[in-house]
Each structure stands twice: as structure tokens, then as C-alpha cells.
N, C-alpha and C positions, 0 to 999 in steps of 0.2 A: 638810413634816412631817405632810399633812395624812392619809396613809394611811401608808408605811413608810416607815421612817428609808430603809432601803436602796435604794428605789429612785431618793431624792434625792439621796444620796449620789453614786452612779451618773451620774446626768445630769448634777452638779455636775463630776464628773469630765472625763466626756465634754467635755462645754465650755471649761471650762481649759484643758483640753489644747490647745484650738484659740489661746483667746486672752483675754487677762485684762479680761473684760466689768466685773467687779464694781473697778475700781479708786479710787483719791481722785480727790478733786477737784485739777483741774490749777494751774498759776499761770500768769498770761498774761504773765509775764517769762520764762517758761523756752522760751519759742520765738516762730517767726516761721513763717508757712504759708501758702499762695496756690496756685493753680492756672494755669498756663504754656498757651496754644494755640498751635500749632502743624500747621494744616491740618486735618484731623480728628482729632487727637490731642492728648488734655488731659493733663496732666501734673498732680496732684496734689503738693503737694511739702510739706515739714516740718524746720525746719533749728531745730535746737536748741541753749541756751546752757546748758546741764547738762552734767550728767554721762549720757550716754542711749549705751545700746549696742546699741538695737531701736527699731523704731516702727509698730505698724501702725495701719492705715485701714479705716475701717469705712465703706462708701461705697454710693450710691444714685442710679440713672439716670433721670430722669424719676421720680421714686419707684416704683422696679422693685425688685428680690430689692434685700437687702442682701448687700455683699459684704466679706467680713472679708479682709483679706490684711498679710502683711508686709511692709512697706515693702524698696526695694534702697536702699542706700548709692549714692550718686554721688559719689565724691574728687575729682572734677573742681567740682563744686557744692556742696561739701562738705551735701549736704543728705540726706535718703531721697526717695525718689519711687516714683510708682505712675502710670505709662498707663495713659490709657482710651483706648480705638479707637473708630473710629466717630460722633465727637462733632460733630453738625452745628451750626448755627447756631440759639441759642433752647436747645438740648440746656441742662436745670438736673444739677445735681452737686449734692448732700445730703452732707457726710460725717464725719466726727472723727475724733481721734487717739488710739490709747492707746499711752504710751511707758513709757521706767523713765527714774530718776534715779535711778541706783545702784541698788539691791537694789527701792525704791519704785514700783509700776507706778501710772501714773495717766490719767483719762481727759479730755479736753479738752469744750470746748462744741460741737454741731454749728455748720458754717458750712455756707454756702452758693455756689453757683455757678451765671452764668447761660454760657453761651457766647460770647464779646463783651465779657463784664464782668467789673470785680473780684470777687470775692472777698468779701463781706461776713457779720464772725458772726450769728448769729440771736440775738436779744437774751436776755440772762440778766437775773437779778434780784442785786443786791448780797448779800455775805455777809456781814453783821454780823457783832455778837457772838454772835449767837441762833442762826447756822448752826452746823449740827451739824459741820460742816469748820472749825470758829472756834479746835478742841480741837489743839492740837498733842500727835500720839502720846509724845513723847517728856514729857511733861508727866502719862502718864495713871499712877497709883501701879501701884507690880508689887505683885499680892496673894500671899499665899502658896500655893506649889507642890500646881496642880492645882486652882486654883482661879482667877476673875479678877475684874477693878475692875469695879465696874457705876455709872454714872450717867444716871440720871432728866434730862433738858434741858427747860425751858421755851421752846418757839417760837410763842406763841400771840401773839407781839406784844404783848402790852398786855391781848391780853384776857380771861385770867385770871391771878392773879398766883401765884407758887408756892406759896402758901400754901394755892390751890385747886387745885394739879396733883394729884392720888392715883394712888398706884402701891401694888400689893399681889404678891407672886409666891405661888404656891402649887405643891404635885410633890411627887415620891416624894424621902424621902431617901435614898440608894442603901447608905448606911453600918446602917441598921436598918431597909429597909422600908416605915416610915412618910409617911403624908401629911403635912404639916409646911405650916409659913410659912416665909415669910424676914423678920429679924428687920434692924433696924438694926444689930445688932453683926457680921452676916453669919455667924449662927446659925440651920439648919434647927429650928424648935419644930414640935414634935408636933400636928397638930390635932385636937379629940374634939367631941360637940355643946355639951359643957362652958363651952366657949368660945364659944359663942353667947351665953352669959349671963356671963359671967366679968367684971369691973371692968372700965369703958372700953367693954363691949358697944354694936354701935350699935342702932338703933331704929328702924322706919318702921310707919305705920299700927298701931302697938300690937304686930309682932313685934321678937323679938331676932334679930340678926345678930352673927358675928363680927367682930372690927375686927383686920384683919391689914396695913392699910394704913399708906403713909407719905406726906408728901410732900415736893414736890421740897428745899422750904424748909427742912427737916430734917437732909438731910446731902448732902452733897459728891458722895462716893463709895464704897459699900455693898461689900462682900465677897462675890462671889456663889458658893459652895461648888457641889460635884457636886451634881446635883440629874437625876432624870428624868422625863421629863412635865412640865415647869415650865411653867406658865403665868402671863404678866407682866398680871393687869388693870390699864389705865388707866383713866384717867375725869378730870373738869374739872368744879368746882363741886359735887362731891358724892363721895362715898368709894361702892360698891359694897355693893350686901346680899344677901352671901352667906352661906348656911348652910354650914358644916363639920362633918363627921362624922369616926369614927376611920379608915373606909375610904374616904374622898375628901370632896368637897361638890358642894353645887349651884350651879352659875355662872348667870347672868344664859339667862334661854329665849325670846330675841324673839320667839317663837313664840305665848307665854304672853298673853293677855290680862292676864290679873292679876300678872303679875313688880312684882315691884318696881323693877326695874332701868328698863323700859320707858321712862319720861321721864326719862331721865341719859344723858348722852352720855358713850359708851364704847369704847374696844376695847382691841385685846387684840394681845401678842408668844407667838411659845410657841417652847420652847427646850428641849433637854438638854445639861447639862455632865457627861461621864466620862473613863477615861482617856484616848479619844481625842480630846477636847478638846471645842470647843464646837460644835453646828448647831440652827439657830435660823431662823426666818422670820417674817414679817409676813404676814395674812392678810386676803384678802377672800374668804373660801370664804362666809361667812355675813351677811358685811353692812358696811356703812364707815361707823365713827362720825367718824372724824378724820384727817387727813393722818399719817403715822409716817414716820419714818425712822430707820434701821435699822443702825447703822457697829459694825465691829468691828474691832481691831488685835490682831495678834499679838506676842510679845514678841521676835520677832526682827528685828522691822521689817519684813517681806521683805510683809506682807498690811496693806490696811486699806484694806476697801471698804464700801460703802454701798450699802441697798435701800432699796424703800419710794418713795412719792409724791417726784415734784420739791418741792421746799422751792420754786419758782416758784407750787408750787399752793396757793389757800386756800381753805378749806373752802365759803365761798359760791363761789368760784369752780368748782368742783368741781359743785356743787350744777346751777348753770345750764350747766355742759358737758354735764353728761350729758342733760339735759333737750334739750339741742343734738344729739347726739352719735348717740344708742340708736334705734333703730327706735321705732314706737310701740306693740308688745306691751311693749315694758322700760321705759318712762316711768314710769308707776306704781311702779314701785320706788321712787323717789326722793321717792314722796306717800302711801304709804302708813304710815309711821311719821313722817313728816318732823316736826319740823324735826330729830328726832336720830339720824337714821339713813339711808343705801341700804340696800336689803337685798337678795338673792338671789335669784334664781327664785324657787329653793323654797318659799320663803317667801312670796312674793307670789302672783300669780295664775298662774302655772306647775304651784302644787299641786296635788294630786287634789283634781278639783271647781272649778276654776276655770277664767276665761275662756281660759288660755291653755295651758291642761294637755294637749292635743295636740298643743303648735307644731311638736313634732320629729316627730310621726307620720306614716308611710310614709318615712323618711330612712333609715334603719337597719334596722327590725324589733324596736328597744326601744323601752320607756314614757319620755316627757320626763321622769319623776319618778326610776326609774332613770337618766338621762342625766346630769340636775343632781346628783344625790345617788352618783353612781357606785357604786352600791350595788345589791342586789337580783339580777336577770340578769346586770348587767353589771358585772362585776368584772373585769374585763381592761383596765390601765391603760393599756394603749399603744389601746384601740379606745376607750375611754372619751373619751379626751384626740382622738381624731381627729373624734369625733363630736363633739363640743363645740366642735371649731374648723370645722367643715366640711371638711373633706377625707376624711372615711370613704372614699367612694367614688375617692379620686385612688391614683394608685399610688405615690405618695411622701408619708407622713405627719409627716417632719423638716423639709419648707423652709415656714420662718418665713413667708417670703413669702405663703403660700398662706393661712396661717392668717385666717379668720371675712373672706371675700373674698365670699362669699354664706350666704342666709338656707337652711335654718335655722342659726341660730349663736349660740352663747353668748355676748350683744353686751354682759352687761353684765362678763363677763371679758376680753372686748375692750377694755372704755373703762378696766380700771385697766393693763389692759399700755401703752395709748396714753399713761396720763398717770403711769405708774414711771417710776423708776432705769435707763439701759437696757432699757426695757421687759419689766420684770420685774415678775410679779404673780402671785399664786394669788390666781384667780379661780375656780377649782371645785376639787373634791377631789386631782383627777388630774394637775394644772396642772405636776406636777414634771418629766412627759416631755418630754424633747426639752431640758431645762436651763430651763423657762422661768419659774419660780417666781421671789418672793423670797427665797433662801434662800443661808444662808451657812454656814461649816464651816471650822472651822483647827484643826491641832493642838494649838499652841503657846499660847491667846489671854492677850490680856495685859487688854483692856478693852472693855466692852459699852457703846454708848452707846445713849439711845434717845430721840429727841426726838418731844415730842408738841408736832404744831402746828395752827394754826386760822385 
């Protein structure tokens, strides 16, 4: 969503088509799966106790390309299967399942395989109550036509209670125009700077803010009407202080020495709802204040996937991978605003004038500042996006595999693809080409969920 609906649309398409990446979470009664050798040839296999009329495999050789494929049916084995050739002794297999159960596609946990050995899953984290997969769809209210359920999820564990979750949306209302809130009765209100001072106004350092916030504690399940340009701020332990005006307001500017926002841990969903239904993403184009995940279902049942950080990740956790993870021009992201924030090249010392504002010079023949900001010279989204993952110079700029494999490279949109949803992340502006954003899209939707965790 971060530069045109349509080109995410597009990529979103593209990818579907191949094969349903964004599905639920699977259940480990609904199948049995292992891999068969047989001289140099590994058999992949998936025998299901559903209802399942497809299966495919998403699989990796020594961690080489990923390879997506449709499973064959075997009636002799009553199971699907997939040969690999070639498979010597020590050869490791990476891979998972996405299948349906009826109309429902869903995707399994990676497992593993050595050559010689079983078969063992790579370990997951339980799903309480708190997981955003806890919600059964059929459970989620149908709002009314042309609009859908929205709820707010506490997964912070324990460590803030709902009563400190805040959630605020703000967008156009498409019915008159206007910039507006969303309201608990799942009413668009008008915003003007009026409301910065208006009863209930909030307060910091002696200005007024508007209070357009709710939290989670508050209600259930909200109305989320047409809306475009939405923006969902979150935040924990404090409400947001934002000015609103009649032609928009001013959101939080990490940028700002003097924000007010600056010591509040925060981020952000952005969305439109119209006739064609809802698209929506989680972003790190700007900075990570907190784990999200990102589920939406449609009312036909046939959709409900999920983006956004593994619910396996916690925010200290997070914290010390990247520290792990990033080369050492990108470390400093994670210290220079810390404890509430990663933030972005741009932002950090990638900007004009800092130590690291020529990392991508001589790569391309663009400025790092145009690279990060896809902006300026380079406004061409498909070079934009090549040059950020490293492969400018390769002659194929779609295989995943290739992508931020050397320096120079955008490693700090690297490290949210490594720790997404299927590796799914906007991590720069342009992040949408080639399908690899967070982002979701259905006609039909019946409910937004969004859980903030820590």
C-alpha cells in the first residue's frame, strides 16, 4: 500500500495464482507427512484426514531457490507426493504444506529432513488463547453490507493489560469526503482542529491533542465502514498525540526531535475499505515498534490468511536478532531510538549526511537516499525493488532466492522478510513487487483482526 494500490493488487494476483502463500494456520490432526528414500530419490509425501482435494509443497535443497509445486495424488498410497532427484547422503530437505479442507486453504509448519533420517517439525510455539488463530472464523459477527467486524487482540502476554492497548483509525470517508475517526459505534466522525480541544482532549507537555482512541478493553468487535486512506495507530501504555485538522492531521514524525510521540511505542496498520472490498498491510517501510499480525476472513469462508511477524517472535527477541542478524552499517538502527523503536535507513545514518549515506554508491548510478525512499530519480518500481534486494545487475529480478544474497542490500528489509508470515514484509517503499509485501485483499471480507504483541 506503500506507493499504489495497483501495483499491489497486481503482485498479489500474480502470486495467487501460483499458490495460496497467505493461508490459516494448520491443525496437526488433519495430516501425517514424512519423506521416503529411495536411492537418490526423496519422496516428499502428505496423506491427509480431511477433507483436502490439492496439496502443495513448498520445498528447499541444502537451502537453495524455494520451490513451490503441486503435489500428484498416489491411489496406490492414498497420499500426494513430490520427488526430489538427485538426493545424496547428508542432502537436508526444508519444506511445508499448504492444502484445503473443503473450500479453507491452510499452511502447515516447516519440517525438516536430513538424508538417512526422519523427518522432524522445526519446533513452533503453542497457540493459546492469545493467538490470533484462537478466533474461529465462523464465530466472527457479519457486519453489515459493505462493511466488516474489526477487532483489536491483546498478545502482549501479560505485559500490558487491555486497558493499556490503544487503537485509534483515522481516512477519508468516501460517503462525503471527509477526514474522520472511527468511532466505537462504527461511525466515520468528521475531524476539524476543534477537536483537539474538544471535552476528553488529551494533553502532553502543556499541548492539546485530539483523543480519537479506544481500547482493547472497550469493546469486542467494532464496525469498520468504507473508509480510504485508513490508518490503524496502535500504541501500549499511552494513547497517541495527534493533531487533527479538517483536511487531514499530523501522525507521529520519528524523524522529529521534539514529537511527542518519540518515547511511546507505537505502530501502525493502513488499510482501504470500498466496493471492492478490503486491502490492507502491515508496514516496516519506517521503523518497528512491535510484533503485528495481521488475519483477515472473508464471508465466504473460501479466504483467511494471516501476515505480519511470527507470533513465535517477541519483541526482545526481535530486539537481539537483529543485533545478530544485520551487517554492521544496520546495527545502529535498533540504538538509535531504542528501547522504542528499529527504524529505517532513512532515518538512521543512511541519511544525507551520515556515515552511511553512500552505502549503495557506484551499485546503480542512484543516491542511497533515493534507493531507501524510492523517491526522487528513481521512481521505477520494478528497479527500485531490484536495487534494494541486490540483484539490479542479475538478469532475472523475480527469484526470491536471489534476493539481498550480497552487499550492498537493504538487510534491514531483509531481517523482517526472514522473521514474517511466509516471508512477507514491506520493508522499503517498493517492497510490493514480485508479491513480497504484507499485504492482503478480498472482496467479500467479513473480519479484520489485528493483534498487537510483545
Amino acid at each position: 500500500m506503500r506507493k499504489k494500490w495497483l501495483m499491489s493488487v497486481l503482485a498479489l494476483l500474480l502470486l495467487v495464482s501460483c499458490f495460496p502463500l497467505f493461508a490459516s494456520k494448520a491443525e496437526a490432526a488433519d495430516y501425517s507427512q514424512g519423506v521416503d528414500l529411495s536411492g537418490t530419490t526423496a519422496t516428499i509425501w502428505f496423506k491427509s484426514t480431511v477433507s483436502t482435494s490439492w496439496t502443495d509443497v513448498h520445498y528447499k535443497v541444502n537451502n537453495g531457490a524455494q520451490m513451490n509445486l503441486r503435489m500428484t495424488y498416489s491411489s496406490s498410497n492414498a497420499r500426494y507426493e513430490q520427488a526430489v532427484t538427485g538426493v545424496s547422503s547428508g542432502t537436508a530437505i526444508n519444506y511445508f504444506f499448504t492444502y484445503n479442507n473443503g473450500t479453507p486453504a491452510f499452511d502447515t509448519g516447516w519440517f525438516s529432513y536430513t538424508a538417512g533420517t526422519t523427518p522432524t517439525p522445526t519446533p513452533t510455539p503453542p497457540n493459546p488463547s492469545g493467538s490470533i488463530y484462537s478466533i474461529p472464523a465462523a464465530s466472527i459477527p457479519t457486519a453489515p453490507s459493505g462493511s466488516l467486524s474489526l477487532k483489536v487482540m491483546n498478545g502482549t502476554g501479560g505485559a500490558y493489560p487491555d486497558s493499556q492497548i490503544y487503537w485509534g483509525v483515522l481516512g477519508i470517508n468516501p460517503a462525503n469526503g471527509q477526514w474522520s475517526y472511527l468511532d466505537l459505534n462504527g461511525n466515520l466522525v468528521p475531524i476539524s482542529p476543534a477537536l483537539n480541544d474538544a471535552s476528553g482532549h488529551l494533553t502532553k507537555n502543556g499541548v492539546n491533542y485530539a483523543n480519537i482512541y479506544h481500547t482493547v478493553s472497550q469493546a469486542s468487535w467494532v464496525n469498520l465502514p468504507k473508509i480510504t486512506s485508513g490508518r490503524m495507530f496502535l500504541s501500549v501504555g499511552s494513547p497517541l498525540y495527534i493533531k487533527t485538522y479538517t483536511e487531514g492531521f499530523a501522525g507521529p514524525d520519528i524523524n522529529n526531535l521534539t514529537d511527542p510521540n518519540r518515547n511511546i511505542y507505537f505502530d501502525f496498520v493502513e488499510f482501504t475499505v470500498d466496493g471492492s472490498g478490503y486491502h490492507g498491510n502491515t508496514t516496516r517501510v519506517d521503523a518497528f515498534g512491535f510484533p503485528i499480525q495481521h488475519r483477515l476472513v472473508n464471508l465466504s469462508g473460501s479466504y483467511d490468511r494471516t501476515v505480519g511477524e511470527l507470533e513465535s517472535e517477541t519483541r526482545a527477541g526481535i530486539f537481539t536478532k537483529y543485533q545478530n542478524e544485520v551487517p554492521a552499517a544496520f546495527k545502529s538502527l535498533a540504538t538509535d531510538q531504542a528501547p522504542y523503536r528499529i527504524i529505517a535507513p532513512i532515518y538512521g545514518s543512511f541519511a544525507p549526511g551520515g556515515a552511511n549515506a553512500n552505502y549503495f554508491a557506484g551499485y546503480s548510478g542512484y543516491s542511497t537516499k533515493d534507493i531507501l525512499r524510492c523517491d526522487g530519480a528513481l521512481t521505477d518500481a520494478a528497479t527500485a525493488a531490484a536495487i534494494n534486494r541486490h540483484v539490479y545487475t542479475t538478469s532475472n529480478w523475480n527469484n526470491v532466492a536471489n534476493y539481498y544474497n550480497a552487499a550492498p542490500a537493504n538487510y534491514y528489509a531483509k531481517f523482517w522478510h526472514d522473521h514474517s508470515i511466509s516471508g512477507l514484509a514491506y520493508g522499503f517503499p517498493y517492497d510490493d513487487v514480485n508479491g513480497q509485501a504484507a499485504y492482503l485483499e478480498v472482496g467479500d471480507p467479513k473480519g479484520l483482526i489485528i493483534r498487537v504483541a510483545w
